[in-house]
NUSE-580734 format. One record per residue (C-alpha): residue in one letter; residue number from 1; x, y, z negated. Coordinates in nm, 3 decimals, m for minus. Last residue first. Layout:
REM NUSE-580734
  res    n        x        y        z
    A  NUM        X        Y        Z
...
END
This chain:
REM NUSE-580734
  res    n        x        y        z
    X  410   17.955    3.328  m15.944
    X  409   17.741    3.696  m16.084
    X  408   17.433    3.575  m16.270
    X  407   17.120    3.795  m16.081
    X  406   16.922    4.037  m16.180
    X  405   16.717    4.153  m15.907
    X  404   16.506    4.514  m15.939
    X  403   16.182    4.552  m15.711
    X  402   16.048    4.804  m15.523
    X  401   16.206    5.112  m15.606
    X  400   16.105    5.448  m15.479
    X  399   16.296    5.615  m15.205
    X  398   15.963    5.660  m14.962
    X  397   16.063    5.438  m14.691
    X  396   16.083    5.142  m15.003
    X  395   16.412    5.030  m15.211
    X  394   16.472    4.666  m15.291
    X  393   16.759    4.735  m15.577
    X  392   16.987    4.395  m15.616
    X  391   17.157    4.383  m15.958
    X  390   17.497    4.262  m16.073
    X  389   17.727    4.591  m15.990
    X  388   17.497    4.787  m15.772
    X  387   17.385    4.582  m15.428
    X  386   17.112    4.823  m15.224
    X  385   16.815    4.631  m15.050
    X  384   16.561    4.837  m14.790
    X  383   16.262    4.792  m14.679
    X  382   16.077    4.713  m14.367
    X  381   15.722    4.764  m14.184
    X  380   15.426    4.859  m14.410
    X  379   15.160    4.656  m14.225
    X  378   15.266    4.317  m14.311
    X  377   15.038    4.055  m14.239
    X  376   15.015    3.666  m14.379
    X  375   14.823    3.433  m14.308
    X  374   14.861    3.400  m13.904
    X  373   15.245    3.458  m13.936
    X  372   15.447    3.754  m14.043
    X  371   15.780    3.759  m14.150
    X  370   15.989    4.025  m14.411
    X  369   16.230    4.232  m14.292
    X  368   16.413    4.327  m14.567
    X  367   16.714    4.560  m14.389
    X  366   17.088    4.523  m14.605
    X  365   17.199    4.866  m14.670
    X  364   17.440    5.057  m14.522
    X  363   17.734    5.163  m14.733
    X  362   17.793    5.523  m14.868
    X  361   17.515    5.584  m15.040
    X  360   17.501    5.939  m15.137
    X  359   17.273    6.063  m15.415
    X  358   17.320    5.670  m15.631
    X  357   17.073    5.666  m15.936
    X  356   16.813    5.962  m15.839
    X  355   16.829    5.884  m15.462
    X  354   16.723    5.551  m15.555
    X  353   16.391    5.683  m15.772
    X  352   16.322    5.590  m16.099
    X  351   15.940    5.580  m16.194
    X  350   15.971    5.160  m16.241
    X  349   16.235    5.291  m16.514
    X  348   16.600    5.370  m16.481
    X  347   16.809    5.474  m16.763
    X  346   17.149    5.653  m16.652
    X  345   17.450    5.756  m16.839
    X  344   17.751    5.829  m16.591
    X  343   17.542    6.203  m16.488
    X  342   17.566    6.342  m16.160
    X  341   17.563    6.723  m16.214
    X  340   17.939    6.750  m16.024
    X  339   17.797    6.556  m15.702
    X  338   18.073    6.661  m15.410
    X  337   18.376    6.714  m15.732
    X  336   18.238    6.387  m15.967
    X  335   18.240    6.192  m15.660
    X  334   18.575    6.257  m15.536
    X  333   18.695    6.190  m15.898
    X  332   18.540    5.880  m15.893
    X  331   18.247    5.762  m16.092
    X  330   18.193    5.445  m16.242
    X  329   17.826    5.450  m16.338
    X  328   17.661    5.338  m16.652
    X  327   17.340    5.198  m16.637
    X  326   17.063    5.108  m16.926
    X  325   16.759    4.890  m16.748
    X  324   16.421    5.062  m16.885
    X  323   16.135    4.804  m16.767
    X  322   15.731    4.855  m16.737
    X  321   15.677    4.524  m16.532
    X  320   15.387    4.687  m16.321
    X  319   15.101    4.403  m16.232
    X  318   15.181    4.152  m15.981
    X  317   15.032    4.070  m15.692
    X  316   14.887    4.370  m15.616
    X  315   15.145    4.522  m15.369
    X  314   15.358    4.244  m15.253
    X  313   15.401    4.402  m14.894
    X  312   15.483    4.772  m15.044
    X  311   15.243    5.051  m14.969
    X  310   15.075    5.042  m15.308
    X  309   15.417    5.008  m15.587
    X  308   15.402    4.709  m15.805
    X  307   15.758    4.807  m15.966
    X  306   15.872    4.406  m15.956
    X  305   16.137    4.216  m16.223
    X  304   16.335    3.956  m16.043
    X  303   16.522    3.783  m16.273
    X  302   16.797    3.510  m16.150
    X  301   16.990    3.227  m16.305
    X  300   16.737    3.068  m16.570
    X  299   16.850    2.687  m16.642
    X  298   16.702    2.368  m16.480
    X  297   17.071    2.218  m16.365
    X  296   16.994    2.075  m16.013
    X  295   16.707    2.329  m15.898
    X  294   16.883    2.636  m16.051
    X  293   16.604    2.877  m16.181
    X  292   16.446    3.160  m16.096
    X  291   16.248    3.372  m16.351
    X  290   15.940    3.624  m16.141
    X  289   15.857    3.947  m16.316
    X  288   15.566    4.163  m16.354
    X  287   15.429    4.048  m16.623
    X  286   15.059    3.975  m16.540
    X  285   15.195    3.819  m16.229
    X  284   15.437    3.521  m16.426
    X  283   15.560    3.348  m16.115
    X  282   15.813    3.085  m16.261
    X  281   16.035    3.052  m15.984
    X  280   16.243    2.732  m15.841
    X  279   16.523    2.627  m15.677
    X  278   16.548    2.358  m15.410
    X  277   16.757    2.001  m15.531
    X  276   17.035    1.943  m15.239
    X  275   17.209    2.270  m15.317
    X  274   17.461    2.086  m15.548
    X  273   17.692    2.077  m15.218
    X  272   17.662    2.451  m15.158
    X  271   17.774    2.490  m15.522
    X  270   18.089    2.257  m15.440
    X  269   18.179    2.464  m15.139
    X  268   18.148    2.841  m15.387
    X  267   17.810    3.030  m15.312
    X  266   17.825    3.265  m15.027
    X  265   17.630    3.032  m14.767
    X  264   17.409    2.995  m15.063
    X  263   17.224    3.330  m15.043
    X  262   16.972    3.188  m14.767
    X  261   16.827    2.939  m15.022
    X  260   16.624    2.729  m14.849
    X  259   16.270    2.543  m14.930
    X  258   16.214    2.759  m15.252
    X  257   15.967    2.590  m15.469
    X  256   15.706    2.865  m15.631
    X  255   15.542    2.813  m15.996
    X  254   15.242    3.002  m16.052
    X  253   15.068    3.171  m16.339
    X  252   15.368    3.060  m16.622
    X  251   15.361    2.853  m16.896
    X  250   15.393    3.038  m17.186
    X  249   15.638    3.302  m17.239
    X  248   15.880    3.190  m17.517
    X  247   15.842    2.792  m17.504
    X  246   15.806    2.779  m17.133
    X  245   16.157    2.949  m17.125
    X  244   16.301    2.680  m17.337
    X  243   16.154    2.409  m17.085
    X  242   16.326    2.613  m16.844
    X  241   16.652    2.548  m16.971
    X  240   16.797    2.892  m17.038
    X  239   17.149    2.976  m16.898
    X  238   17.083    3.318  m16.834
    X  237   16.853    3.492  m17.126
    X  236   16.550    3.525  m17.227
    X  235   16.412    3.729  m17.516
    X  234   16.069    3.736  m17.756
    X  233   15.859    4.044  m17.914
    X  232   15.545    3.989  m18.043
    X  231   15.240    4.206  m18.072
    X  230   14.877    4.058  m18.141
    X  229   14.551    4.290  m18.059
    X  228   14.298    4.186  m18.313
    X  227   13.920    4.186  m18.198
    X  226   13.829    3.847  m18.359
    X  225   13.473    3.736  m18.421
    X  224   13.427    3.563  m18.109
    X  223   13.723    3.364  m18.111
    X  222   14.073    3.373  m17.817
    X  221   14.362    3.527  m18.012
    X  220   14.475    3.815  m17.819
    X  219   14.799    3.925  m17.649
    X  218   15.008    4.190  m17.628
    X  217   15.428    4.155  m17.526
    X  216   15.739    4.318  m17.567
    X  215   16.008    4.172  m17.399
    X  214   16.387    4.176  m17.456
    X  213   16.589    4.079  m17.150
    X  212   16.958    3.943  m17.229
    X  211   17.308    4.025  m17.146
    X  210   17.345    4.171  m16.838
    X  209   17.669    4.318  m16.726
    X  208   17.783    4.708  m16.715
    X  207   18.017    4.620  m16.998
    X  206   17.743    4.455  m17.214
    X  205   17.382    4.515  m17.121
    X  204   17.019    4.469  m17.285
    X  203   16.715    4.502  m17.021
    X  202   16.412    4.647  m17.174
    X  201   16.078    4.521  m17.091
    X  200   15.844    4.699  m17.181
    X  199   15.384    4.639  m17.357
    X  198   15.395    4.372  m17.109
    X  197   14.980    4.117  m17.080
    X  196   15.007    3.791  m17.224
    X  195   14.640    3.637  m17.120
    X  194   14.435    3.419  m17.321
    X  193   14.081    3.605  m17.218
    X  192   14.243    3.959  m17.198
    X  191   14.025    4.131  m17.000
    X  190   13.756    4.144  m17.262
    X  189   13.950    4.240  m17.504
    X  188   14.003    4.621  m17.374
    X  187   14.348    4.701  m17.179
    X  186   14.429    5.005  m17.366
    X  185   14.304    5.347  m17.224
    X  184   14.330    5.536  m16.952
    X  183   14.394    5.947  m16.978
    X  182   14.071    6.200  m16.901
    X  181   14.154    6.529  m16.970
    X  180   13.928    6.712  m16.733
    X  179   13.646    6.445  m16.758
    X  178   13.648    6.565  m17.149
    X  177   13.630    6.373  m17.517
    X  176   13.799    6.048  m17.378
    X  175   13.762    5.755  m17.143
    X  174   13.583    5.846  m16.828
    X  173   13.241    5.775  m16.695
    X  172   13.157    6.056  m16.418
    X  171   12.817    6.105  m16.269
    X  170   12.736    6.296  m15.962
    X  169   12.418    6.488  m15.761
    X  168   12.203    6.470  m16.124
    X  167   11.852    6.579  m16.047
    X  166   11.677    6.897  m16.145
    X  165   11.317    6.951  m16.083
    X  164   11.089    7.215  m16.172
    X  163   11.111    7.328  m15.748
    X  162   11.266    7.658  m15.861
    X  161   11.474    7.492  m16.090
    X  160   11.608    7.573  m16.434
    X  159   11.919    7.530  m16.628
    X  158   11.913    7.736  m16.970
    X  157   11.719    7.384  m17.099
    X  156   12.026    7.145  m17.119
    X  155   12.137    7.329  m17.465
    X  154   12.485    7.485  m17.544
    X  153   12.692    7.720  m17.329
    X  152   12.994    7.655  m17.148
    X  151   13.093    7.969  m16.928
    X  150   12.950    8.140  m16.719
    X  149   12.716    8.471  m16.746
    X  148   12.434    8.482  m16.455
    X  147   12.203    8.298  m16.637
    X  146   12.057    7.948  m16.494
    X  145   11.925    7.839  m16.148
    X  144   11.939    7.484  m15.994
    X  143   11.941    7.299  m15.677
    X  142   12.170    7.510  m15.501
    X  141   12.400    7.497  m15.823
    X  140   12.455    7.136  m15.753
    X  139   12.443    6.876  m16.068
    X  138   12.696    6.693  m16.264
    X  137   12.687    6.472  m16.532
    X  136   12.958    6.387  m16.732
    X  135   13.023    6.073  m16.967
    X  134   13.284    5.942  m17.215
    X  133   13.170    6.240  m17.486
    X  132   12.926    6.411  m17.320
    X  131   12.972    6.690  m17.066
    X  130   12.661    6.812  m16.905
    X  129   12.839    6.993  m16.583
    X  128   12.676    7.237  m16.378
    X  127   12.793    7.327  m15.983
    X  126   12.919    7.586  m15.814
    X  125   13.288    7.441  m15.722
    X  124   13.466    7.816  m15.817
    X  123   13.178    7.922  m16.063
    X  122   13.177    7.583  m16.249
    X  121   12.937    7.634  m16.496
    X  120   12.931    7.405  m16.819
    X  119   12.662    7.241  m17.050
    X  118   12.816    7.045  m17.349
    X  117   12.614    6.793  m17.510
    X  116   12.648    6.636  m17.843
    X  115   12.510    6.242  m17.823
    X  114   12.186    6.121  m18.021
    X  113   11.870    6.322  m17.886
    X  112   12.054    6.407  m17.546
    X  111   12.150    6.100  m17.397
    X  110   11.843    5.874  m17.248
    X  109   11.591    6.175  m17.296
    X  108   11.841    6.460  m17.222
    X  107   11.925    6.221  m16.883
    X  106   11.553    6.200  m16.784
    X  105   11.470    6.591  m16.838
    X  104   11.797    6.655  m16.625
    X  103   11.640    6.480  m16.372
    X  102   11.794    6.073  m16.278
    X  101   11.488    5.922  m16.125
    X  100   11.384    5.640  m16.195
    X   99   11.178    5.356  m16.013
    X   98   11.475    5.298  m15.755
    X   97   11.688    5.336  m16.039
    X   96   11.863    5.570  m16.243
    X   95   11.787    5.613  m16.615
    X   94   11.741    5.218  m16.651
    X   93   11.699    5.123  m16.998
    X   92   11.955    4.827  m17.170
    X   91   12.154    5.047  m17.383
    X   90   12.218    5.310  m17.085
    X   89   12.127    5.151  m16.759
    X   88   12.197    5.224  m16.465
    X   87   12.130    5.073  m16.101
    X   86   12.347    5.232  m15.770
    X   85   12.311    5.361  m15.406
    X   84   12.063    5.622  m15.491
    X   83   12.314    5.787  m15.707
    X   82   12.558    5.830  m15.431
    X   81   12.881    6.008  m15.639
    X   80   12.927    5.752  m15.873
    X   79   13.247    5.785  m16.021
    X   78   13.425    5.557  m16.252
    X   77   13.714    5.671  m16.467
    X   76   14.044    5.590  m16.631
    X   75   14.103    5.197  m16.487
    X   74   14.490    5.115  m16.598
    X   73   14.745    5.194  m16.288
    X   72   15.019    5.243  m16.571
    X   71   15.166    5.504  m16.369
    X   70   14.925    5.617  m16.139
    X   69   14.622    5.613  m16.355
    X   68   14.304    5.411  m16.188
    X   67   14.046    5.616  m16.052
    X   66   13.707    5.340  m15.955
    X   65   13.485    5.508  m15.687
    X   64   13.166    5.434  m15.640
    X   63   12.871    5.527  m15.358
    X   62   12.823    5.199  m15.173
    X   61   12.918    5.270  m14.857
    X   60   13.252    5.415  m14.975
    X   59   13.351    5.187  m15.229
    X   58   13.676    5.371  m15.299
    X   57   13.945    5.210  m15.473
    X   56   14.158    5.524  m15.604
    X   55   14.514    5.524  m15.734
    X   54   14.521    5.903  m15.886
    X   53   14.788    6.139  m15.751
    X   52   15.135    6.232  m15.798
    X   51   15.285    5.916  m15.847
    X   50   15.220    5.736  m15.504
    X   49   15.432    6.062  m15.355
    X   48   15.511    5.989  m15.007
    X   47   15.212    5.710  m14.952
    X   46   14.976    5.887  m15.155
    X   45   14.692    5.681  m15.251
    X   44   14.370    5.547  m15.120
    X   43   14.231    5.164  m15.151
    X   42   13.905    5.115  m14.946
    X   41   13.665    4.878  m14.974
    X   40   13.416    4.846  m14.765
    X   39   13.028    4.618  m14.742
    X   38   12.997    4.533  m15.118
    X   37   12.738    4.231  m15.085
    X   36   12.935    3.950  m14.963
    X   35   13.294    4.033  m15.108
    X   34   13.149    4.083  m15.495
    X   33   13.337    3.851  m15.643
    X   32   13.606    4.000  m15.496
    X   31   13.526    4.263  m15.692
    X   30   13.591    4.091  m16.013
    X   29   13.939    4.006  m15.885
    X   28   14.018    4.381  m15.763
    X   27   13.920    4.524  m16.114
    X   26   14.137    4.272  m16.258
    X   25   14.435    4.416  m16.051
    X   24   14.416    4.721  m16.085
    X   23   14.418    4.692  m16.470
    X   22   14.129    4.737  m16.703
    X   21   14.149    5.070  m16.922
    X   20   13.790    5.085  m16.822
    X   19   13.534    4.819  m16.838
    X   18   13.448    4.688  m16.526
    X   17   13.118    4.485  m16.539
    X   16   12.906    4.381  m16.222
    X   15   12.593    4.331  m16.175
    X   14   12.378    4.093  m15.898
    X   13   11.994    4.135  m15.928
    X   12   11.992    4.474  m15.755
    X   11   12.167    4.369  m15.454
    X   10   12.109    4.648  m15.257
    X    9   12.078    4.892  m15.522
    X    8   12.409    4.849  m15.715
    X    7   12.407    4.732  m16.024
    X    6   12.609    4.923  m16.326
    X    5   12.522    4.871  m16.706
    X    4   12.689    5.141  m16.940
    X    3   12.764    5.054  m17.281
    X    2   12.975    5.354  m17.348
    X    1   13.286    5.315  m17.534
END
């Protein structure tokens, strides 16, 4: 990993760190930080297709962007396309600053004499590329002149400049042996900081009923001299006492008290009567799911495990609860002759899309509407909630799942 120190110029006293492989969500904490000096942030994905491309947060006046990977929406590369809008240092000396200028001459003397090198010509973007390992440098063809063959060739000093000087026009910090192949990697230590963080989640089922939810889970041993990365698996099921739940998980980030319960008008008379004591949910965010539990009896009723799509009103609030929930369809003979390639067997993940599990829906669903008041703005209008045997599916515009609900049938 590249020790990499990033400042940017107008507040050159102020750093801050993001490592990669850190989630979405940390990188938007430590930038918040940052809310006085960083003038815009803007968060672009695809609103149809939010799988297809890269999640980007785009400091636009500030000349950074930060490409997280779409499915497990871990940090994978920082760009710096505005070099004179940003500090760097490369084991503690600056070779972009105010004071220094980032030539070619300056990068082969912070990089060159200890890292492998790969010079590249991209005829169809015309532009050079020194590729090191974790770190590219690229430079406009207008500014510089080399042989008219392409190709990657070896050795910074085939590029050449009318002027004698070459400066760098983009730089590219990525985890891996090429910016081309770039994939994110593991969440790194330092975001860990006492923190259970899902490996899955895989939702066991008995005669298309839940039965339990095995978790996998990472976490790390707070001490300065340990960099182990522990694995443990645990399960919850209905009926818990929360205490037990506390036990298994940890305490959890938040806990929420419902003030009403809009599902109990079609809860048996005497369940309506217990209703006096509000339920509760343990909020665990770096999860991905929320545990609700019976105010009068204490024990786990409902799971609520959330897809963390962009687009969707709790966007960033949780981080992606990476589930696989086995389902087997009853099909009926009309179905199997209008749909004859729909399968029984299905395994849905957060990448599973509605149309994928049921083609035609035949009842309507029920419309999420969800309020706004002065704190609180929703921009991305309604979704959508489909029943299937004990789960609730809260399905977006764009036919990816929101959330899954697991709830203990009366």
């Amino acid at each position: 990993m590249l020790d990499l120190e990033v400042a940017l110029s107008s507040v050159f006293d102020n750093r801050f760190e993001l490592s990669l492989g850190s989630p979405f969500c940390h990188c938007v904490t430590v930038l918040k930080q940052f809310d006085k000096e960083i003038q815009e942030i803007q968060v672009w994905y695809s609103d149809q297709n939010p799988l297809m491309n890269d999640l980007v947060l785009n400091l636009s006046r500030d000349g950074i962007k930060l490409m997280f990977d779409p499915y497990n929406q871990r940090l994978k590369m920082i760009e710096i396309n505005d070099m004179d809008k940003v500090s760097l240092k490369y084991h503690g000396k600056h070779f972009n600053s105010p004071t220094v200028s980032p030539t070619i001459e300056q990068i082969n003397q912070s990089f060159g004499s200890t890292t492998p090198c790969t010079e590249i010509f991209d005829e169809n973007k015309q532009r050079f590329v020194m590729n090191f390992r974790g770190l590219a440098f690229f430079f406009s063809a207008d500014d510089a002149q080399t042989h008219p063959e392409g190709g990657a060739r070896s050795g910074y000093r085939r590029l050449s400049s009318p002027s004698g000087i070459i400066k760098v026009t983009k730089l590219q910090i990525y985890h891996g042996a090429s910016f081309t192949e770039s994939q994110a990697p593991e969440i790194p230590l330092s975001v860990y900081n006492g923190i259970c963080f899902l490996v899955k989640a895989d939702v066991e089922r008995a005669n298309n009923v839940f039965s339990s939810l095995k978790l996998t889970l990472n976490t790390h041993k707070l001490g300065a001299d340990n960099e182990e990365i522990r694995q443990f698996q645990t399960s919850i099921t209905f009926g818990l006492p929360a205490q037990e739940v506390d036990s298994r998980l940890g305490a959890p980030t938040k806990i929420y008290y419902k003030s009403h319960d809009k599902m109990k008008i079609h809860s048996p008379v005497d369940r309506q009567r217990e209703g006096l004591k509000s339920d509760y949910i343990y909020n665990y965010f770096s999860l991905g799911l929320d545990l609700i539990f019976d105010g009068a009896s204490h024990k786990l009723k409902k799971i609520l495990l959330h897809t963390n799509y962009p687009g969707h009103y709790n966007f960033n609030i949780y981080m992606r609860c990476n589930f696989t929930i086995p389902l087997t369809l009853e099909l009926s003979a009309e179905q199997r002759m209008s749909n004859p390639y729909q399968s029984e067997q299905l395994s849905i993940t957060p990448y599973t899309k509605w149309n994928d599990i049921v083609p035609s829906n035949r009842q309507a669903p029920v419309v999420l509407r969800r309020k706004e008041s002065l704190n609180s703005i929703n921009p991305f209008g309604c979704t959508f909630c489909h029943g299937l045997q004990d789960m609730i599916f809260e399905v977006m515009k764009n036919g990816h799942i929101a959330a899954v609900t697991i709830y203990q049938p009366f």
